[in-house]
C-alpha positions as a LaTeX table, in Angstrom:
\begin{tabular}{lrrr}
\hline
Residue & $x$ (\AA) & $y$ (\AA) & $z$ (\AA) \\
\hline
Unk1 & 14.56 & $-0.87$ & $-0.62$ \\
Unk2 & 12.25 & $-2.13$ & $-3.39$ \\
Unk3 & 12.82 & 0.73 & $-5.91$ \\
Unk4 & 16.30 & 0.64 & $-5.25$ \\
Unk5 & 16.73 & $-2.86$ & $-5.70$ \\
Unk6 & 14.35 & $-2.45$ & $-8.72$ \\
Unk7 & 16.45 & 0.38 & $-10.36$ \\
Unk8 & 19.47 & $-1.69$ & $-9.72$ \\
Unk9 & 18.10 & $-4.43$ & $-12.03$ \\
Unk10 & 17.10 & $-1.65$ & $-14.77$ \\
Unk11 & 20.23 & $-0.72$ & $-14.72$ \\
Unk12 & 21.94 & $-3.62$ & $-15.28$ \\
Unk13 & 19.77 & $-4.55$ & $-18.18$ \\
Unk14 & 17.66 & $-7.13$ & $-17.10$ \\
Unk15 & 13.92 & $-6.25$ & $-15.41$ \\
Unk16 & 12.50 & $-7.53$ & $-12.02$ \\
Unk17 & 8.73 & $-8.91$ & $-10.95$ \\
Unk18 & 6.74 & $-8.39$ & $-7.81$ \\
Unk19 & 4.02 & $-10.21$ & $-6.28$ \\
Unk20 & 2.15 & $-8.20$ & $-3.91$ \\
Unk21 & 0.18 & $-10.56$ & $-0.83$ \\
Unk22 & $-2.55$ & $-9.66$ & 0.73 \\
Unk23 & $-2.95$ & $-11.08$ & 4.15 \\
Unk24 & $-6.86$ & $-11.65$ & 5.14 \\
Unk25 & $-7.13$ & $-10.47$ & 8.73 \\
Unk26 & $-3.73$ & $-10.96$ & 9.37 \\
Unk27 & $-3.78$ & $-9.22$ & 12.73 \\
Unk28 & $-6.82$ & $-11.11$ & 13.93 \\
Unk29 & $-5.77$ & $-14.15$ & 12.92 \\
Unk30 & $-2.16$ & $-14.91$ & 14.72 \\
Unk31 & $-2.77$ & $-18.10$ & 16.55 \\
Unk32 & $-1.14$ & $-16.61$ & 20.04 \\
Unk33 & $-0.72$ & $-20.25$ & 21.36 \\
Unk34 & 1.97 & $-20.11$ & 18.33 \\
Unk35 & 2.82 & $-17.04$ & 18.88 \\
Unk36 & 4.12 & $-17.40$ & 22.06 \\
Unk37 & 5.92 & $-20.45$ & 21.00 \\
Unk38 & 7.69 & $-18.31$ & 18.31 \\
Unk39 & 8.55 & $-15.60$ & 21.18 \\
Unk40 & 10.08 & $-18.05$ & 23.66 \\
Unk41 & 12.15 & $-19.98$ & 20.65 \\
Unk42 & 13.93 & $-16.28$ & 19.90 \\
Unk43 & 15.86 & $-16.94$ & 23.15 \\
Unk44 & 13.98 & $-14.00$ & 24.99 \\
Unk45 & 14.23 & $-13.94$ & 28.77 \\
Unk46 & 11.54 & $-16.19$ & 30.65 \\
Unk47 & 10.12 & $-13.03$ & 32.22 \\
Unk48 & 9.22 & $-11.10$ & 28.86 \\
Unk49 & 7.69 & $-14.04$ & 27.54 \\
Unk50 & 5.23 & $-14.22$ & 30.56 \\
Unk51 & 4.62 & $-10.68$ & 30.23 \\
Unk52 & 3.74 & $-10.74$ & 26.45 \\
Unk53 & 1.68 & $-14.34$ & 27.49 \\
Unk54 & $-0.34$ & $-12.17$ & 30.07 \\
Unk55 & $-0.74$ & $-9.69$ & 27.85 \\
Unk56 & $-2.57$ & $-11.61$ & 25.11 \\
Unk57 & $-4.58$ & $-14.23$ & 27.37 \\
Unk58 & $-7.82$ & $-13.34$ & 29.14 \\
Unk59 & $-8.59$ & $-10.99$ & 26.70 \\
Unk60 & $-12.47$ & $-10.67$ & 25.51 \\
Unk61 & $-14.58$ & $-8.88$ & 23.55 \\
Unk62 & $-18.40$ & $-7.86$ & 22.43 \\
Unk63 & $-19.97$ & $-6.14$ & 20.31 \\
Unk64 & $-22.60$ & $-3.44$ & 20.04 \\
Unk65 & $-25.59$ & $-3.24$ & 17.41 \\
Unk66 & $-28.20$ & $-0.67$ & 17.35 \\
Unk67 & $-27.16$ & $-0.14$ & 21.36 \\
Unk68 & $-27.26$ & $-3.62$ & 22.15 \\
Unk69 & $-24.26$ & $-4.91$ & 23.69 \\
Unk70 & $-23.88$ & $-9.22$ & 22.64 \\
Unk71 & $-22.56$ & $-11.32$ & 25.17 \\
Unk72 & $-19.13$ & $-11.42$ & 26.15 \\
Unk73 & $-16.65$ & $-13.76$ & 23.83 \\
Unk74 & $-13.03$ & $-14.89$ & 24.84 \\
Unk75 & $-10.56$ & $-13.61$ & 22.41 \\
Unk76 & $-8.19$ & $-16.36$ & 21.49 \\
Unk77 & $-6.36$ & $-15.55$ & 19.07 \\
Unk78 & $-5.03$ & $-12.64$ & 16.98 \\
Unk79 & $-3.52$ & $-9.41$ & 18.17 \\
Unk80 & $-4.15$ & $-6.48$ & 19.61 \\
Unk81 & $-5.04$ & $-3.84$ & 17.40 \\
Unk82 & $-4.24$ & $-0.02$ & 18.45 \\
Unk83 & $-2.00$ & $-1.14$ & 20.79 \\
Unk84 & 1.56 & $-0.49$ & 20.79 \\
Unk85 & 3.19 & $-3.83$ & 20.89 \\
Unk86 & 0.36 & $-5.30$ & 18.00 \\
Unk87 & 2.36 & $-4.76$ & 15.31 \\
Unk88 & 5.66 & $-5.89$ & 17.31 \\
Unk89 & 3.69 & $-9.21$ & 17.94 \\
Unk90 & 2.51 & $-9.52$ & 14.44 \\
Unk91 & 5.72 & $-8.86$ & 12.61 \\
Unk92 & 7.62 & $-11.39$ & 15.71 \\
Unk93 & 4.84 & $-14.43$ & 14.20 \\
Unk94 & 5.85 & $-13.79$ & 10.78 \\
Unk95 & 9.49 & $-12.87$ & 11.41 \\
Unk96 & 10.44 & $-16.75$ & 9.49 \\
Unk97 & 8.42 & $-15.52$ & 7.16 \\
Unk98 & 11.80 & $-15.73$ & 3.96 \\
Unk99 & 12.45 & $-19.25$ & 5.46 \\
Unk100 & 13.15 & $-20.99$ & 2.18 \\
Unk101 & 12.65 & $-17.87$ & $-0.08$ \\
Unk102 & 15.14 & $-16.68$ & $-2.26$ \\
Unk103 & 13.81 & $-14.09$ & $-3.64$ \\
Unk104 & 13.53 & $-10.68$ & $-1.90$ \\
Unk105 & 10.43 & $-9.90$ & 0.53 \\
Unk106 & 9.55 & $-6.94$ & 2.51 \\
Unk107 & 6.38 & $-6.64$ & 4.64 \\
Unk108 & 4.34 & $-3.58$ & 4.74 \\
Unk109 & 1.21 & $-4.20$ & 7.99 \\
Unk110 & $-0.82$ & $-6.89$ & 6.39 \\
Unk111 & 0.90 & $-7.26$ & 3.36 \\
Unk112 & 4.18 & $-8.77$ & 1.98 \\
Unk113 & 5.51 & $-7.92$ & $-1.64$ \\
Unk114 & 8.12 & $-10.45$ & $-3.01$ \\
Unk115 & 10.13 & $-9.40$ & $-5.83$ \\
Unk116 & 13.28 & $-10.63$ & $-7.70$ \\
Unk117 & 15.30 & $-10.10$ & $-11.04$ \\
Unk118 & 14.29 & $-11.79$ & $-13.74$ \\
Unk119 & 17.79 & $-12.71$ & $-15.79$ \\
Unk120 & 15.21 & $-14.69$ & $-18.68$ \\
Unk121 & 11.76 & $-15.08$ & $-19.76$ \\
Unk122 & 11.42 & $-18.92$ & $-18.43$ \\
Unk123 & 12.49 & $-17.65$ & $-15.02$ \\
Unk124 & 9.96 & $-19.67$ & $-12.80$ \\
Unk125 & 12.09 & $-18.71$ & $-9.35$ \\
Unk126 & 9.68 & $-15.91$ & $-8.47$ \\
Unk127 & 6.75 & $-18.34$ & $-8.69$ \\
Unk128 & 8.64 & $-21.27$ & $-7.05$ \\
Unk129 & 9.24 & $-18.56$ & $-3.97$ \\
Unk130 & 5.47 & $-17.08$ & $-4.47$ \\
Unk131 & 4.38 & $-21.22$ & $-3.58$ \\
Unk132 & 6.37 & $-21.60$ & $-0.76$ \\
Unk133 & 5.34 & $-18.29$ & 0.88 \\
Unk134 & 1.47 & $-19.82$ & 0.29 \\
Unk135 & 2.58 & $-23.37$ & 2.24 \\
Unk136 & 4.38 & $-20.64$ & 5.05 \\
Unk137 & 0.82 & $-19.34$ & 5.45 \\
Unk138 & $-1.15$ & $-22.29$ & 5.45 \\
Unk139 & 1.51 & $-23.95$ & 7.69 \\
Unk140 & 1.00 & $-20.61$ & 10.07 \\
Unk141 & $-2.87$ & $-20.25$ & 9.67 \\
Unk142 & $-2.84$ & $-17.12$ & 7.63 \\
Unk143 & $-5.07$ & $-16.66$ & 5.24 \\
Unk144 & $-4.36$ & $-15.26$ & 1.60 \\
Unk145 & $-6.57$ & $-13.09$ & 0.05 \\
Unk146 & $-6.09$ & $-14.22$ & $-4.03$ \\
Unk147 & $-8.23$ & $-11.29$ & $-4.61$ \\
Unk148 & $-6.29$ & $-8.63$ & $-3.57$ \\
Unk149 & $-3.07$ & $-10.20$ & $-5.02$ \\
Unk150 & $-1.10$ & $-9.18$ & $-7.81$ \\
Unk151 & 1.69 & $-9.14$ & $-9.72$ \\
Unk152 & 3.59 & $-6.45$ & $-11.67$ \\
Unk153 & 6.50 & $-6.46$ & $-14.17$ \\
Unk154 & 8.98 & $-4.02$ & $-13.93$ \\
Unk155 & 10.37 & $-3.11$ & $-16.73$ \\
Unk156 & 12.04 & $-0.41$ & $-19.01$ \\
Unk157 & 10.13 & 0.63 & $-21.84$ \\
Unk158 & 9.64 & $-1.33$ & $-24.77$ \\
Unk159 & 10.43 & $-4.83$ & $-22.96$ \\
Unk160 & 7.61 & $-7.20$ & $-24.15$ \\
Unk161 & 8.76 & $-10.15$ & $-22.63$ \\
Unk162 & 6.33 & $-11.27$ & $-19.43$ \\
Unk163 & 6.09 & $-13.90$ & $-17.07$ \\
Unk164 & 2.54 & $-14.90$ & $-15.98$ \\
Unk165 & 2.15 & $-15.87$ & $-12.37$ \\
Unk166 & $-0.47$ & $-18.02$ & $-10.82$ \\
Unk167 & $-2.12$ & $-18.21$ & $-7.31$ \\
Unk168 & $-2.83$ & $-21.66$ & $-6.91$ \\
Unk169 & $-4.72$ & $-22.49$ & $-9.71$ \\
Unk170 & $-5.96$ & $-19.77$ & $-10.67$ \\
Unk171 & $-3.94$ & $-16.65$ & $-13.10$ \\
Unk172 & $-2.44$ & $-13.97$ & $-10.85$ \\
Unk173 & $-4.16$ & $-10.40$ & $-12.35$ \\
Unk174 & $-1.02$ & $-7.91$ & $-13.63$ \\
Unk175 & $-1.26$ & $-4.68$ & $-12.09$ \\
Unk176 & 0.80 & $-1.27$ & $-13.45$ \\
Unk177 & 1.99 & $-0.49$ & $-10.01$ \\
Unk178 & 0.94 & $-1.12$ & $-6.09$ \\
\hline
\end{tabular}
């Protein structure tokens, strides 16, 4: 879908910009109190949303260092990795993820590229949609990972005009391709 969309814009003569997320942890970190608020709000029977509830809760976990085990820890939050319906849960907590977006988004595990055509060089929509992705994660206590962000201009060749991008405060690195 994103090379598609992104030859479309070549195409038509004007170029398109991506911003490429990184999610820190984003499987362990899915508060599953929310979570399960999320599920139940989807309209889902009762029944399924018990099951997914008893799923999650009364989970724990330890861990073992030169063969010694530490003591048991409840697990309260995240998702369960390896498991079949992980990923299901995950991509159900971040499934209002475009709320307020209007550029395009696509989500790839722990990762979420945004991307739109850019019809001029003062274009600030991209960056607008980059800053209210950032308040979606605060607001849903996932973390960003700045350094593993970046943007990328796609263009045809011999375009120089760019548009820098910022996370937070601080310049978002340009990357030839992700």
């Amino acid at each position: 879908m994103v090379c598609q969309d992104t030859a479309d814009s070549l195409d038509e003569g004007v170029w398109a910009d991506a911003i490429k997320i990184d999610f820190s942890k984003a499987f362990d970190l899915v508060p599953q109190d929310r979570l399960l608020t999320k599920i139940a709000a989807t309209g889902l029977d009762l029944m399924v949303v018990v099951w997914v509830k008893e799923f999650l809760l009364g989970r724990s976990q330890r861990v073992r260092v030169d063969g010694q085990l530490s003591e048991e820890v409840r697990v309260t939050s995240g998702v369960p990795q390896g498991s079949v319906l992980g990923p299901l849960l995950f991509l159900a907590y971040v499934t209002d993820i475009s709320r307020n977006i209007e550029s395009n988004i696509r989500l790839s595990a722990d990762d979420c590229i945004i991307y739109r055509k850019i019809m001029y060089s003062s274009d600030d929509k991209l960056q607008m949609d980059k800053n209210r992705l950032r308040e979606w994660a605060v607001e849903n206590e996932m973390k960003t990972n700045p350094g593993k962000s970046k943007a990328v201009n796609l263009t045809k060749a011999g375009v120089k005009e760019r548009i820098i991008y910022y996370f937070e405060d601080n310049l978002l690195p340009e990357a030839n391709s992700f």
